[in-house]
C-alpha positions as CSV (number, residue, x, y, z in Angstrom):
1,X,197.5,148.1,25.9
2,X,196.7,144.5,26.5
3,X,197.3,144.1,30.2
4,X,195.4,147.1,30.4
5,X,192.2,145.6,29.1
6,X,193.1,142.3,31.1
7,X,193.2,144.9,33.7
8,X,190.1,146.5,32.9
9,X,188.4,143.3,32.6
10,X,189.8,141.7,35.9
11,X,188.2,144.3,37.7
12,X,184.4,144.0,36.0
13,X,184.4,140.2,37.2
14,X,185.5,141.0,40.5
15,X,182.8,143.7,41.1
16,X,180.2,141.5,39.5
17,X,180.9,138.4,42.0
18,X,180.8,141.4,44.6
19,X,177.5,142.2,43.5
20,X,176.1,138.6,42.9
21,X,177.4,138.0,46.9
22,X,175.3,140.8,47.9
23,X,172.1,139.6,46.0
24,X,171.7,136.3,47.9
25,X,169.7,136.1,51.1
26,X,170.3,134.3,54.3
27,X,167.5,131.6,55.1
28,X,166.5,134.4,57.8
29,X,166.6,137.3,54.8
30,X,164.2,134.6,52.9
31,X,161.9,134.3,56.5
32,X,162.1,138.0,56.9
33,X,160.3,138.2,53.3
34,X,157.9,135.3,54.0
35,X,157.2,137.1,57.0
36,X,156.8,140.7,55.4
37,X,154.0,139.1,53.4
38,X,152.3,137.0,56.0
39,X,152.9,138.2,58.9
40,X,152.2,136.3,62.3
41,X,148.4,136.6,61.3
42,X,145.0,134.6,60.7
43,X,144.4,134.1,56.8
44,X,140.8,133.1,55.6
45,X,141.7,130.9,52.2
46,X,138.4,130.8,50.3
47,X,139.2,128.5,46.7
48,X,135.7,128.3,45.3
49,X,132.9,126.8,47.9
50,X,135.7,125.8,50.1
51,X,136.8,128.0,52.8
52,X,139.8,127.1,55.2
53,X,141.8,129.7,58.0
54,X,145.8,130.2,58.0
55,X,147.7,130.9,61.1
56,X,151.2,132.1,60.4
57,X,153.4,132.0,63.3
58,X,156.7,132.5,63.2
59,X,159.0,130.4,66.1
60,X,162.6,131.8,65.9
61,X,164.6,133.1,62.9
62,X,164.2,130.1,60.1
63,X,161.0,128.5,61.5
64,X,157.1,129.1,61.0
65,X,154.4,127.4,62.0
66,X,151.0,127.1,59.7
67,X,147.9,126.3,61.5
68,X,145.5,125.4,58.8
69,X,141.9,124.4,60.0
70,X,138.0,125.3,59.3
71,X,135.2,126.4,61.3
72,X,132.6,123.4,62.0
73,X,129.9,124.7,64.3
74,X,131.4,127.4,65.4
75,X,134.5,126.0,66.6
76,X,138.0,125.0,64.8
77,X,138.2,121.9,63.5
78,X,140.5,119.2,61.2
79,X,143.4,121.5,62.6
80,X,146.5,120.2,60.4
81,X,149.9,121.8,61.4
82,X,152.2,122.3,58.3
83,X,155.5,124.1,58.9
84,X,158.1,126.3,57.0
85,X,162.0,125.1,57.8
86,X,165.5,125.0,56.4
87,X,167.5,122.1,55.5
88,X,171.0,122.9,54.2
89,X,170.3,126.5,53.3
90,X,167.4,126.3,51.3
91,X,163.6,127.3,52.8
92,X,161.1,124.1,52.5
93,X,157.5,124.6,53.0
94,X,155.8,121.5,54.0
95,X,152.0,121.6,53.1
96,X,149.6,118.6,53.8
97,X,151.4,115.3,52.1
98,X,153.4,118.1,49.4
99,X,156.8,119.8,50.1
100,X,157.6,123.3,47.9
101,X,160.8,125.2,48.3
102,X,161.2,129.1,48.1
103,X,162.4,129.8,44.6
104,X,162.1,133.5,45.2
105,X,160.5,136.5,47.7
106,X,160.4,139.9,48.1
107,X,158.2,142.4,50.1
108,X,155.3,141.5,48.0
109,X,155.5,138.0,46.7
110,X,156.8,134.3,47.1
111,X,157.2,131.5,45.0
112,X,157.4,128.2,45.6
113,X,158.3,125.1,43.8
114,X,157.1,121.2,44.1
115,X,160.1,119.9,46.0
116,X,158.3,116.5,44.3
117,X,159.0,114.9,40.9
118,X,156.5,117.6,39.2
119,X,158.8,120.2,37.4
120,X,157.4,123.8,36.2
121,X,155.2,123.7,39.8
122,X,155.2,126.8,40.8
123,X,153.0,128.5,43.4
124,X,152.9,132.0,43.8
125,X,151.6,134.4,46.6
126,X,150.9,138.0,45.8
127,X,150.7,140.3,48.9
128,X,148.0,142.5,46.7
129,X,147.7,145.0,50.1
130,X,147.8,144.7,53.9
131,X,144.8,142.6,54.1
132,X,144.9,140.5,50.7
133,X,147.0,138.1,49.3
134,X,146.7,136.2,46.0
135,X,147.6,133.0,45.9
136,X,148.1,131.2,42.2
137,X,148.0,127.6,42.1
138,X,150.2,125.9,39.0
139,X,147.9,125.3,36.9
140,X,146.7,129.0,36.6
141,X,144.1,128.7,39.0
142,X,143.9,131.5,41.4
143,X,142.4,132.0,45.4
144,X,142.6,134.6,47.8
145,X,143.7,134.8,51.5
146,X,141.7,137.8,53.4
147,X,143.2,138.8,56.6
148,X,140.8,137.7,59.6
149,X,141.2,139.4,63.4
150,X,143.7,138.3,65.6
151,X,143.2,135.0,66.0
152,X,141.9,134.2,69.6
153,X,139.7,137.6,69.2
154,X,138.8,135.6,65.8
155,X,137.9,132.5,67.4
156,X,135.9,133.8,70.4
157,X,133.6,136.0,67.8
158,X,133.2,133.1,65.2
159,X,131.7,130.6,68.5
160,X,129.7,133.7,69.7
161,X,128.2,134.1,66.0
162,X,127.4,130.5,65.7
163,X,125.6,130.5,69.3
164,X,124.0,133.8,68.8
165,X,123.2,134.0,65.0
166,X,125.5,136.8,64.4
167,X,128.0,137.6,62.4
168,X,130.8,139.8,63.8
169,X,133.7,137.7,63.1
170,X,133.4,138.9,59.8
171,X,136.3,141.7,59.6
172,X,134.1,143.6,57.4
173,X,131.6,144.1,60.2
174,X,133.4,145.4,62.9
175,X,134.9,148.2,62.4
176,X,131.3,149.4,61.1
177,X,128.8,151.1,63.0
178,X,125.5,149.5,62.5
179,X,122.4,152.2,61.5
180,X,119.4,151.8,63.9
């Protein structure tokens, strides 16, 4: 009866390393999922008064570029580049003078840690639909990132609107017809 349960036991632990194996991604499962929530797209990040544009571009399988700029004038401008990478398996996001790695992803949402001495940093992003995402900062606070045009179609409207008083790089207002 003993080697039996020994037996019976044996077998449970083997299937649940089996299964633990088969829950951990790849750094290119983990930019799949990154990707699956970004896309390669422009993202307007409005936090309060303060409104900045995303570029997600992904270069290869564990490599994206982030654009990150404003609109001064009609143009881009301040244009920082921050980058997602790998470095010995695990998925680093470097952001302005911060690094975060990827604690978690799925199809709708990231999280990422302060690679820093901060513990309990976490910053989450929400894919809330194909033209939304939330983005929660640590300390509760929350913004959102609304999906612009494709970016050079996004950047030859937003100079047109600023030289002709317009306003058609505004995703809302394209895809309008206007009443006369």
């Amino acid at each position: 009866m003993k080697c039996n349960f020994f037996g019976g036991v044996f077998i449970l632990l083997i299937i649940s390393c089996n299964q633990n194996k088969k829950s951990v991604q790849t750094t290119k499962e983990a930019f799949d999922k990154i990707e699956d929530i970004t896309g390669v797209a422009n993202w307007q990040l409005i936090d309060g008064a303060d409104t900045s544009y995303l570029y997600f571009s992904r270069i290869g399988d564990v490599h994206t570029n982030i654009y990150q700029f404003v609109i001064v004038k009609g143009d881009s401008a301040d244009t920082r580049l921050n980058t997602i990478v790998t470095n010995n398996d695990t998925v680093f996001w470097k952001w302005e003078n911060k690094q975060w790695y990827l604690q978690a992803a799925n199809d709708s949402v990231m999280e990422w840690a302060d690679a820093g001495p901060k513990e309990n940093s976490a910053y989450r992003f929400t894919k809330k639909d194909s033209s939304h995402i939330s983005y929660r900062f640590p300390n509760g606070h929350q913004a959102v990132l609304t999906k612009t045009l494709p970016l050079s179609s996004f950047l030859v409207r937003v100079k047109y609107d600023y030289e002709h008083g317009t306003n058609f790089a505004n995703r809302d207002t394209i895809f309008h017809p206007h009443k006369k």
